[in-house]
N, C-alpha and C positions, 0 to 999 in steps of 0.2 A: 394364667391370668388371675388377678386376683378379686376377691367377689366382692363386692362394695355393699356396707349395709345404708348408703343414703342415696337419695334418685338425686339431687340436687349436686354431689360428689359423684359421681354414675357422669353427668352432664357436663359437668366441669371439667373428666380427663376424656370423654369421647373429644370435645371443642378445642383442649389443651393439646392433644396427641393426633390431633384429624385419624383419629381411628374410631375403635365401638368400645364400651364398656360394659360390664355387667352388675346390676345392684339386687341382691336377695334382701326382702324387706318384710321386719316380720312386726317391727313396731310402728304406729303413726307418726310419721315426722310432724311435726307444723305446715296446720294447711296452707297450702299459699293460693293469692285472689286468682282470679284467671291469667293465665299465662301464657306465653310463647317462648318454644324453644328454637335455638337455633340448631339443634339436632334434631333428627328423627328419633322417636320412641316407638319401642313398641312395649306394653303391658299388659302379662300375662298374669290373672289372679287366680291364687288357688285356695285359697276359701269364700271369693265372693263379701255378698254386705257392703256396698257401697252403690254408689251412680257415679256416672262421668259425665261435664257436660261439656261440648266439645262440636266449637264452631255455634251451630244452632239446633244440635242433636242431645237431648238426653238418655244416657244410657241404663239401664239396672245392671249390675256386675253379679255374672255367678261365676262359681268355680271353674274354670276350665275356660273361659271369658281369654282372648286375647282382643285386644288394638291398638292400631297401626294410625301413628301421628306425624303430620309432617309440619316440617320448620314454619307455617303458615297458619298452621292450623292453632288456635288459641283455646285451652281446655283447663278447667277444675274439676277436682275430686272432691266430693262430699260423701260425709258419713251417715248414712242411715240406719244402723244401727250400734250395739256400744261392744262389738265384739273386734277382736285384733283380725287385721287385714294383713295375710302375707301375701306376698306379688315377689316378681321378676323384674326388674324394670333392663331393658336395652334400651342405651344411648348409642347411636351411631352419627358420625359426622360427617352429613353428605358428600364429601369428595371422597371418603374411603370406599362409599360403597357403588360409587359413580365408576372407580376405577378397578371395584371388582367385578363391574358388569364387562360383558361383552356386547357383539351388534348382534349378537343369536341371543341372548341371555339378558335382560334386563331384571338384576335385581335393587332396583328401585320402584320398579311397576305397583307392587302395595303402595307406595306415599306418594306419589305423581298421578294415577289413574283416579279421577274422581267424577263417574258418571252418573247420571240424575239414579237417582235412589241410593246413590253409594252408602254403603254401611261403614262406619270407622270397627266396630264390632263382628270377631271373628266367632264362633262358635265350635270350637274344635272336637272335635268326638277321643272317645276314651283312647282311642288309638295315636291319635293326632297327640293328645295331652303327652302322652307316653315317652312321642318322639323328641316332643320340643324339649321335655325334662331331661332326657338322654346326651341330646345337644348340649343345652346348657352348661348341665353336668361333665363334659368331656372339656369345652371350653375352658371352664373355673377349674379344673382337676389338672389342667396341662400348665406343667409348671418348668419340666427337665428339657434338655437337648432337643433342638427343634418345635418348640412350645408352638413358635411362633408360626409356623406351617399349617399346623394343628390348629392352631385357632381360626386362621386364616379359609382351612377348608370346609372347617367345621361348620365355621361363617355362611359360607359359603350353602351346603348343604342344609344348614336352616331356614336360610333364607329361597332358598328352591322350594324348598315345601312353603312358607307361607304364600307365595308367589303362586303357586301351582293352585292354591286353595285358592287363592283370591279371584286368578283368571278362569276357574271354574266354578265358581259362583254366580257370576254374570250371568248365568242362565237362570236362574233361580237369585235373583235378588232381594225379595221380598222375606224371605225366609228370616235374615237376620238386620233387620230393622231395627232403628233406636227407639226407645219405648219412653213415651212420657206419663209423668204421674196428672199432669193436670191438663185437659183440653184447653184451658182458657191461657193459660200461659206457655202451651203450643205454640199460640195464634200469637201471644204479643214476642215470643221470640222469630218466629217469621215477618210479621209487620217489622219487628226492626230492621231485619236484615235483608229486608227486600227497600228499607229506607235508610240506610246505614251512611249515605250521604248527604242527607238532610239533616237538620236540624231535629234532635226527640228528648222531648223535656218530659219528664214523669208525668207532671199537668196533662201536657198533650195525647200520652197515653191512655190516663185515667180517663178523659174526656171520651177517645177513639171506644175504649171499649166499656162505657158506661161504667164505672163503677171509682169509687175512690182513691187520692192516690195514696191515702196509708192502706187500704185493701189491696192495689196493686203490687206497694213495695211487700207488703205481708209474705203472697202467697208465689210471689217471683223468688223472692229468697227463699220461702219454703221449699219451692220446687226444687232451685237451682245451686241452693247453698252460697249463691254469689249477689250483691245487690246491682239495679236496671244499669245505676251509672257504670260500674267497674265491669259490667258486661260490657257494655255500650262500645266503653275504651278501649278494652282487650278486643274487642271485634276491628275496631277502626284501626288499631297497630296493626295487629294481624293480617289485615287488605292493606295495609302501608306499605309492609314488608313486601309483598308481592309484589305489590306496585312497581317501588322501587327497586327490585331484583331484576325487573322487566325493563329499565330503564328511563322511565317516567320521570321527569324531575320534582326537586324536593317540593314546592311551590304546587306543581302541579296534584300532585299526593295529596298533602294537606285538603285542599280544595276537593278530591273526588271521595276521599275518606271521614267527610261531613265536618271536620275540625275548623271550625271558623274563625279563632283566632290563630295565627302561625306560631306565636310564642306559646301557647299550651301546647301545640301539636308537639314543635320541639321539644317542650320540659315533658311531657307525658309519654312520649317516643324515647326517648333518651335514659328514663330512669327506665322504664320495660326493658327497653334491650341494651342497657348500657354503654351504646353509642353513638351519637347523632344521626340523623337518616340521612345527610350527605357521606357522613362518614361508612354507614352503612351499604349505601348504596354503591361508593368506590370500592368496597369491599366483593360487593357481590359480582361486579364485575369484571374482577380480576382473575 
């Protein structure tokens, strides 16, 4: 397999080929606003220096940091500080891995399992790092005769261990929680997301939590690297997507996803995920 040096090309052949891809990255691409894939990722860094913010969870990234994203989930990366960030990135395109599960074996259980505390943030210990390198490593290096088996099993046994890690954490959940840098912008990312189908105007916010709304937009972007509105958005596609995978109609979507006019809903749906949410919605139920 060959090793891609861009997550955004990583994404493009997992979706193109309904298989997985692998991207070894050692320079900053261009950050992009909050986003949703329509793959699964997972992102392993191995020098840390950054945060991830992901759904209504902010993360610190250290070394040996993996997380587990799925096609719903809407997440940006910012930089905190000015050192080069290498990572891993896995694209995989949920029917590939749909169909390498079994009914004994579920590996899609990391990116479907999402119960109250869940952490997107794995923690791998020196040994775990070791494995996952190993994997990777055997993946990208299988090139001759059979490649394709190899990869397949390899797949396969990667994803047992992160799976195995994940459903043996659930006893100790706390452990590896998302960390925020600022208590007050905690709170306004949960107030939205507990009102995400309502109407929330910065005004409104600045008002709810006393304080101004250029102090608000200040220390939300500090926090989060992303501004209130283009969160806002990325969250309300993100619950659209779901919606409509689930079979909701488009109309009805719009309406529970706080988007009050229908024609933004559609221009703002449409340029995110590049194709209309009826059309998406046929899609996903095929």
């Amino acid at each position: 397999m060959i090793d891609l040096n861009s997550c955004k090309a990583a994404m493009e052949t997992a979706a193109r080929d309904q298989y997985f891809a692998v991207a070894h990255l050692y320079k900053d691409e261009k950050a992009m606003d909050m986003h949703i894939h329509d793959c699964y990722e997972v992102y392993y860094s191995i020098s840390g220096g950054k945060q991830f913010l992901i759904d209504n969870k902010l993360y610190s990234i250290e070394p040996g940091n993996l997380f587990v994203i799925n096609q719903y989930e809407s997440h940006y990366l910012t930089q905190i500080d000015q050192t080069v960030h290498e990572r891993i990135i896995l694209s995989i395109h949920p029917d590939f891995i749909k169909d390498m599960s079994t009914q004994k074996t579920d590996l899609e259980y990391c990116f479907t399992q999402r119960p109250a505390g869940f952490s997107h943030k794995i923690v791998l210990t020196k040994e775990q790092q070791k494995r996952f390198l190993y994997y990777i490593n055997k993946i990208t290096s299988s090139n001759d005769y059979g490649s394709d088996l190899i990869e397949r099993g390899v797949f396969c046994e990667l994803f047992i261990m992160i799976n195995s890690i994940c459903r043996s954490r659930e006893e100790k959940p706390a452990e590896e929680s998302g960390v925020t840098y600022n208590a007050q912008v905690d709170e306004i990312l949960s107030y939205i997301n507990n009102n995400i189908h309502q109407t929330i105007s910065i005004a409104d916010l600045a008002s709810r939590f006393f304080i101004s709304e250029s102090y608000i937009c200040r220390i939300f972007k500090a926090t989060t690297g992303t501004t209130i509105n283009k969160y806002i958005t990325a969250r309300r596609i993100s619950i659209a997507k779901s919606l409509l995978a689930e079979g909701i109609g488009v109309t009805e979507v719009c309406e529970q996803c706080g988007f009050n006019d229908y024609s933004n809903f559609l221009k703002s749906f449409s340029k995110s995920v590049g194709i209309s949410p009826k059309k998406y919605a046929q899609i996903s139920h095929q």
